[in-house]
C-alpha positions as CSV (number, residue, x, y, z in Angstrom):
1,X,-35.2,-46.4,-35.7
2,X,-36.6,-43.1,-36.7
3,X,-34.3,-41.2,-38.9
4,X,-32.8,-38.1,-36.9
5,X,-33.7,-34.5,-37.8
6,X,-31.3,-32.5,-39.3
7,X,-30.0,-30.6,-37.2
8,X,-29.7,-26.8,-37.4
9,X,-25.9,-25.6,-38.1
10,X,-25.3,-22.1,-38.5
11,X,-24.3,-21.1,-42.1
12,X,-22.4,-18.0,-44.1
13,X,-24.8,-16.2,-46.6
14,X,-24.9,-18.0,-49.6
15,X,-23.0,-15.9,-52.8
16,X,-22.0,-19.1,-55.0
17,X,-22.9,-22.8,-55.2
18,X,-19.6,-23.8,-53.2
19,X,-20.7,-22.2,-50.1
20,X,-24.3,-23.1,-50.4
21,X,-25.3,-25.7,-47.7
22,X,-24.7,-29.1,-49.4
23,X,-26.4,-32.3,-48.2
24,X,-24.4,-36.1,-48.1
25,X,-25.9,-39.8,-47.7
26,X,-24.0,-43.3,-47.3
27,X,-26.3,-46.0,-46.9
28,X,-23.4,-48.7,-45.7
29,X,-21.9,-47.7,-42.7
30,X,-21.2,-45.6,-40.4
31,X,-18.4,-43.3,-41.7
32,X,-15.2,-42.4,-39.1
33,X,-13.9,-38.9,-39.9
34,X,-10.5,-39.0,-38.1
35,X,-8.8,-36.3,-39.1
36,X,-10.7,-35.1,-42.1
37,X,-12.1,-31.4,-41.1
38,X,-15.5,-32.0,-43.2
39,X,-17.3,-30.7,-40.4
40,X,-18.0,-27.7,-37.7
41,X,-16.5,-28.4,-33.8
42,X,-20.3,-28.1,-32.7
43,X,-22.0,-30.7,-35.6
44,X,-23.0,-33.9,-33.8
45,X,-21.5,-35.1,-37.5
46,X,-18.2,-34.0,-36.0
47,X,-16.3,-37.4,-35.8
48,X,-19.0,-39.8,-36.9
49,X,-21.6,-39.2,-40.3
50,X,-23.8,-41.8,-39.5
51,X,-25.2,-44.5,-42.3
52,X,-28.4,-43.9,-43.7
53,X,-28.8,-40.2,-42.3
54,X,-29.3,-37.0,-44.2
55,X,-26.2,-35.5,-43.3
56,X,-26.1,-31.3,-44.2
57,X,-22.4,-29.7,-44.7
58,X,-21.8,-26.1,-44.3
59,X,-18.7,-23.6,-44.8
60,X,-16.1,-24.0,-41.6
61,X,-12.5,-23.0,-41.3
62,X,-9.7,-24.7,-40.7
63,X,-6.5,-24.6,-39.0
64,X,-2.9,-24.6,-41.4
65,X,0.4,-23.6,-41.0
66,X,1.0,-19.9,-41.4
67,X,3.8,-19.3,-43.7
68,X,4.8,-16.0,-42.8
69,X,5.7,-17.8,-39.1
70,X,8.7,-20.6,-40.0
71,X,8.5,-21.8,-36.4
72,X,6.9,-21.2,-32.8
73,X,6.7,-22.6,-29.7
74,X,3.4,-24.2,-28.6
75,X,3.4,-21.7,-25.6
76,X,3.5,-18.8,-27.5
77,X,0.2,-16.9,-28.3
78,X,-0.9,-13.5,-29.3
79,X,-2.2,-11.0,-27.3
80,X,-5.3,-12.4,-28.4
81,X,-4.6,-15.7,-27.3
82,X,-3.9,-17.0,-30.8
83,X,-1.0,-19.4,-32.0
84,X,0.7,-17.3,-34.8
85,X,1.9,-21.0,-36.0
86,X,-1.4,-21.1,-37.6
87,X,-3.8,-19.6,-39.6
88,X,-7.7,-20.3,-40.4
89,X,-8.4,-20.8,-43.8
90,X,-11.9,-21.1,-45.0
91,X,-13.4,-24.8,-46.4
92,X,-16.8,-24.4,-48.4
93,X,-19.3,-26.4,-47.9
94,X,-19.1,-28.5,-51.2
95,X,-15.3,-29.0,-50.4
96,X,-16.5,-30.8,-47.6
97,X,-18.8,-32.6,-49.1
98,X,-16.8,-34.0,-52.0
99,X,-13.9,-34.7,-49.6
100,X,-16.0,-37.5,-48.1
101,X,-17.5,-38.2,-51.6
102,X,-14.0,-38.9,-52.9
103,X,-13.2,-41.0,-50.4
104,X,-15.8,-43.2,-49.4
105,X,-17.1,-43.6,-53.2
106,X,-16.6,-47.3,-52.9
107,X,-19.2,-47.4,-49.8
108,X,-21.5,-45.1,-52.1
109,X,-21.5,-41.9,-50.2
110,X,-23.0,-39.4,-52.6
111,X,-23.3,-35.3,-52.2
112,X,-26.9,-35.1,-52.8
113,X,-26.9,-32.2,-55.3
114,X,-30.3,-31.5,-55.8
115,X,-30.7,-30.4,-52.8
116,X,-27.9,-27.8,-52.4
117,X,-28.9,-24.3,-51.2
118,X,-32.4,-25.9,-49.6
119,X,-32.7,-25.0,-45.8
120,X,-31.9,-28.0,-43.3
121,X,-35.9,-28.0,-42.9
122,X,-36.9,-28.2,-46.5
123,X,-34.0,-30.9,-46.8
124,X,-35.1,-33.0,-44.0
125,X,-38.9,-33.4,-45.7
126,X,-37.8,-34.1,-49.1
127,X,-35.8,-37.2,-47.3
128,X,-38.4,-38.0,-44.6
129,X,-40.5,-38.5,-47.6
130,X,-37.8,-40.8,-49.7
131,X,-36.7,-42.3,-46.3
132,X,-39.0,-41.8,-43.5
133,X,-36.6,-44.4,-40.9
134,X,-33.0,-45.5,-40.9
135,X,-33.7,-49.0,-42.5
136,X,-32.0,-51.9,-41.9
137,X,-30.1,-53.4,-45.0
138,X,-32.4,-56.2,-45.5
139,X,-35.4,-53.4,-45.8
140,X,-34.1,-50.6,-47.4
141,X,-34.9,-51.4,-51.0
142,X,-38.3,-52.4,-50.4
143,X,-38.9,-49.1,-48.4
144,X,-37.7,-47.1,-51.8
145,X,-40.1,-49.4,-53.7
146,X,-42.7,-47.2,-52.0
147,X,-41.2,-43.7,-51.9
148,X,-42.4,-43.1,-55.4
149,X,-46.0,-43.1,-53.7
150,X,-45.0,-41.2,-50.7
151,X,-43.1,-38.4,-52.7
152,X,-46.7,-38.3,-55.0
153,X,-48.8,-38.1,-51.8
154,X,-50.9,-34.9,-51.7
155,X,-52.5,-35.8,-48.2
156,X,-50.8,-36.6,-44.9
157,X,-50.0,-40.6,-43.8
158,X,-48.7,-42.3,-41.4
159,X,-46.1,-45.3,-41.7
160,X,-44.4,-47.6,-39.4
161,X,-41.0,-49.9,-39.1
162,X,-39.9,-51.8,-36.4
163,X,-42.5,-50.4,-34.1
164,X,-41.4,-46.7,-34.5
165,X,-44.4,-44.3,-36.4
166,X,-44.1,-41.6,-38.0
167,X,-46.5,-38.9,-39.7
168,X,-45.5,-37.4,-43.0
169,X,-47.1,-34.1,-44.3
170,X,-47.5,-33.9,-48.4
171,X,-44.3,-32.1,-49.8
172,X,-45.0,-28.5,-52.2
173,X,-44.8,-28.7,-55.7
174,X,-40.9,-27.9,-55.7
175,X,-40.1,-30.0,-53.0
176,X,-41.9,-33.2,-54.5
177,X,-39.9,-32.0,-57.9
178,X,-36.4,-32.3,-56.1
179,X,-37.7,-35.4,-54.6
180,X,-37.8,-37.3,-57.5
181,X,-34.5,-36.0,-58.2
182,X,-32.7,-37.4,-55.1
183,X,-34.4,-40.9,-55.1
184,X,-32.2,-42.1,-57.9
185,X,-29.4,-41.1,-55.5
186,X,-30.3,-42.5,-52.7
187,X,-31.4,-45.9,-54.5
188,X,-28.2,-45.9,-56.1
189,X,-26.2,-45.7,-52.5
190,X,-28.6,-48.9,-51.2
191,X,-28.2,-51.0,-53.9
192,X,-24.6,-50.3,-53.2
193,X,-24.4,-50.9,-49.8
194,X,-26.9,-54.0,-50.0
195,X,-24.2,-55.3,-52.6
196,X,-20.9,-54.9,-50.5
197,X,-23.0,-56.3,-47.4
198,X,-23.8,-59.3,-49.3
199,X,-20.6,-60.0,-50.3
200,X,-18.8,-59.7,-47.0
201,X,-21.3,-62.3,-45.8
202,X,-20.8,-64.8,-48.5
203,X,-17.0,-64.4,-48.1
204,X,-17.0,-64.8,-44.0
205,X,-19.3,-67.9,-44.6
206,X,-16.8,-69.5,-47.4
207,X,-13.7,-68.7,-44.6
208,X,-15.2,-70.4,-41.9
209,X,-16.2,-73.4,-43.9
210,X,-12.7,-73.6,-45.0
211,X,-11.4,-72.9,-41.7
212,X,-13.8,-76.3,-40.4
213,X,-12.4,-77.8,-43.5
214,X,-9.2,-77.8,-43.2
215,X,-7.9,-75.5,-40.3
216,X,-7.3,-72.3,-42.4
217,X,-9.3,-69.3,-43.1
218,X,-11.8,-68.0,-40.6
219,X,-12.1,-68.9,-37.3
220,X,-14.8,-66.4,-36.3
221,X,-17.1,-63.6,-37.2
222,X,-15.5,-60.7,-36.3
223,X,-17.4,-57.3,-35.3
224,X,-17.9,-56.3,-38.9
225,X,-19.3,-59.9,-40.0
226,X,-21.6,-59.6,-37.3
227,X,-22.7,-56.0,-38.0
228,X,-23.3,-57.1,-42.0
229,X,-25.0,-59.8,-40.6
230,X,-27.7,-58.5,-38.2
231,X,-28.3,-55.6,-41.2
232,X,-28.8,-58.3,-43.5
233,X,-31.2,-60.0,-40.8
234,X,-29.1,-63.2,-41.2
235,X,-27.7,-65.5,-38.3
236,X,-24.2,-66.7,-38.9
237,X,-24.0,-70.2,-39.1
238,X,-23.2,-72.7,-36.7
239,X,-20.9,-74.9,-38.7
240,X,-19.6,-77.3,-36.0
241,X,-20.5,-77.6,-32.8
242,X,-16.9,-77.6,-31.8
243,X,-13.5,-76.7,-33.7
244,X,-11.5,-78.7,-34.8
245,X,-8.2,-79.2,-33.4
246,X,-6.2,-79.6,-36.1
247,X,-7.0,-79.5,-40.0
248,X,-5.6,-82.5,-41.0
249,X,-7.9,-84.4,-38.5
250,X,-10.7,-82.9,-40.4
251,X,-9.6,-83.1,-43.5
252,X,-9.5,-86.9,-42.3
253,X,-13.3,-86.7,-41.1
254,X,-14.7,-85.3,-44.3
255,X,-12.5,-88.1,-46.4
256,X,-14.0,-90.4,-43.7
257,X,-17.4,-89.6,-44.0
258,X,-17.1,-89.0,-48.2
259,X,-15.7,-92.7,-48.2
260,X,-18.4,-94.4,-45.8
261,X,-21.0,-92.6,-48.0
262,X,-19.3,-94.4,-51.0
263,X,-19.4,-97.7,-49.1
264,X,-23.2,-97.2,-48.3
265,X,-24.0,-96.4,-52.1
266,X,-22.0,-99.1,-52.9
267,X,-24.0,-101.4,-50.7
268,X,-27.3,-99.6,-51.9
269,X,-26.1,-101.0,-55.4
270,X,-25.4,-104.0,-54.7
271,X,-28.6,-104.8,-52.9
272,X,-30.6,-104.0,-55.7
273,X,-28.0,-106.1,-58.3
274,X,-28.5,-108.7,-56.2
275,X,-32.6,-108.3,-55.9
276,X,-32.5,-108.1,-59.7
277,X,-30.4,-111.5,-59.8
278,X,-32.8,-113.2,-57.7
279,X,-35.6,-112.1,-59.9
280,X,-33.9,-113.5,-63.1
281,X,-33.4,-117.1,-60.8
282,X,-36.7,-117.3,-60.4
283,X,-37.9,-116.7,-63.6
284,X,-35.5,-119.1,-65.0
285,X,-36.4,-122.1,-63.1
286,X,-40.4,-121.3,-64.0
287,X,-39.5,-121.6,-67.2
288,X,-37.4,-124.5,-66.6
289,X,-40.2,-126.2,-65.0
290,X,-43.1,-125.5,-67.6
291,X,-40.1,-126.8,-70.2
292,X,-40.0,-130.0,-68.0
293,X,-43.5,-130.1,-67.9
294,X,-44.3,-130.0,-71.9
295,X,-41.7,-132.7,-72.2
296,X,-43.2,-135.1,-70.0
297,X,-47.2,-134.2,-71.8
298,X,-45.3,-135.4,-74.7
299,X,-43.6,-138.5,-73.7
300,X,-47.0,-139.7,-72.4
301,X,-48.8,-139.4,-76.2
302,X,-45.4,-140.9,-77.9
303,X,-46.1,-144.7,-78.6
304,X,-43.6,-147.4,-77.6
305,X,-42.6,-149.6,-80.2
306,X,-43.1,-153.3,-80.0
């Protein structure tokens, strides 16, 4: 999947970094805004920022309580059709930003600083060139590998995932500069991501082996196991090929099974004790007989007395 292209959001004239346009990435998952105002009515960022995107933030307002009105019914407006309940208060861009940064630190989200203040266009390159698709988790950190080369490229080229193409035009000077700036970023957010991934699939495969073990734990992947797990390129495992009905009856299995495995190695031992014993019964009654053997030699040459 192609990444998409930013797209273009109208913003206030820049006067100080806080209201420049500011520029997000989370390379985990896809992030549910709810009732966090981080973004304008119109963005197609509105409810959702999507995972491995290059997500731009810009200066919005938003709705409070306006203090000078201590209370007013929801039918009353203005003449201009305004509910005096409420004012709009402006949020700058980097408020926005950070809102999400705070929050979702733990998935790895990061405000990509560098480039602040760069139109949506310019933006989109620099990441086209650091990300040119929206990698799965099992790719993404071989894809950065190679954005080193891609950022350095000074001609055009052409590369491919998952059937989708893309052509890439060199970056400028400045842009491959800024580049190099937000790769650490975005590498940092992957290696992140790749992490937490891993470790919800290690954790659903312990549950459900203890849930097949002994009737507690995980019964199931649930949505989120089996998102992590297609990312990761990884089939869940087929444990059993039926559940148990109770824990305690295979609890009894596995003791069943650990205690006909003992009998077998026990038999295995045996076998050979007994092949050894054999060995050593044979060898004794050789000996036995070449013993009988010199003894009658020497009773021939012994002479009888008269």
């Amino acid at each position: 999947m192609q990444i998409a292209q930013v797209p273009s959001i109208e913003q206030q004239p820049r006067t100080v970094a806080d209201t420049a346009l500011h520029y997000g990435y989370v390379a985990y998952n896809d992030i549910y805004v709810g009732d966090r105002k981080v973004q304008p009515a119109h963005s197609p960022y509105y409810q959702v920022i999507p995972a491995r995107q290059l997500i731009p933030f810009t200066n919005i307002e938003v709705a409070e309580p306006n203090p000078k009105v201590t209370s007013s019914p929801s039918h009353v407006r203005t003449a201009e059709g305004k509910d005096p309940s409420v004012v709009f208060v402006p949020k700058p861009a980097r408020q926005c930003a950070f809102e999400l940064e705070n929050a979702y630190a733990g998935w790895g989200f990061k405000i990509l600083y560098p480039l602040t203040g760069f139109s949506s266009e310019d933006a989109f390159k620099v990441f086209q060139a650091i990300q040119p698709f929206a990698y799965k988790l099992a790719d993404i950190l071989s894809a950065l590998e190679d954005a080193e080369s891609r950022i350095a490229s000074t001609t055009s080229y052409e590369v491919s995932y998952e059937g989708d193409k893309v052509k890439i035009e060199p970056l400028t000077s400045e842009l491959r500069k800024v580049a190099k700036q937000v790769l650490p970023l975005i590498i940092e957010s992957a290696e992140r991501a790749v992490n937490e991934a891993t470790d919800i699939k290690n954790s659903t495969i312990q549950k459900m082996e203890q849930f097949y073990a002994t009737g507690s734990g995980k019964k199931a992947a649930d949505p989120l196991d089996k998102r992590i797990f297609d990312d990761l390129k990884e089939e869940i495992p087929v444990l059993l090929g039926k559940k148990p009905s109770d824990g305690l009856d295979r609890l009894a299995e596995i003791l069943s099974q650990r205690e006909s495995g003992d009998i077998a190695q026990l038999r295995a031992d045996l076998t050979k004790e007994l092949a050894e014993l054999r060995e050593l019964k044979e060898d004794l009654a050789k000996d036995r007989a070449n013993k009988d053997k010199m003894a009658q030699v020497r009773a021939a040459r012994t002479p009888v007395p008269a």
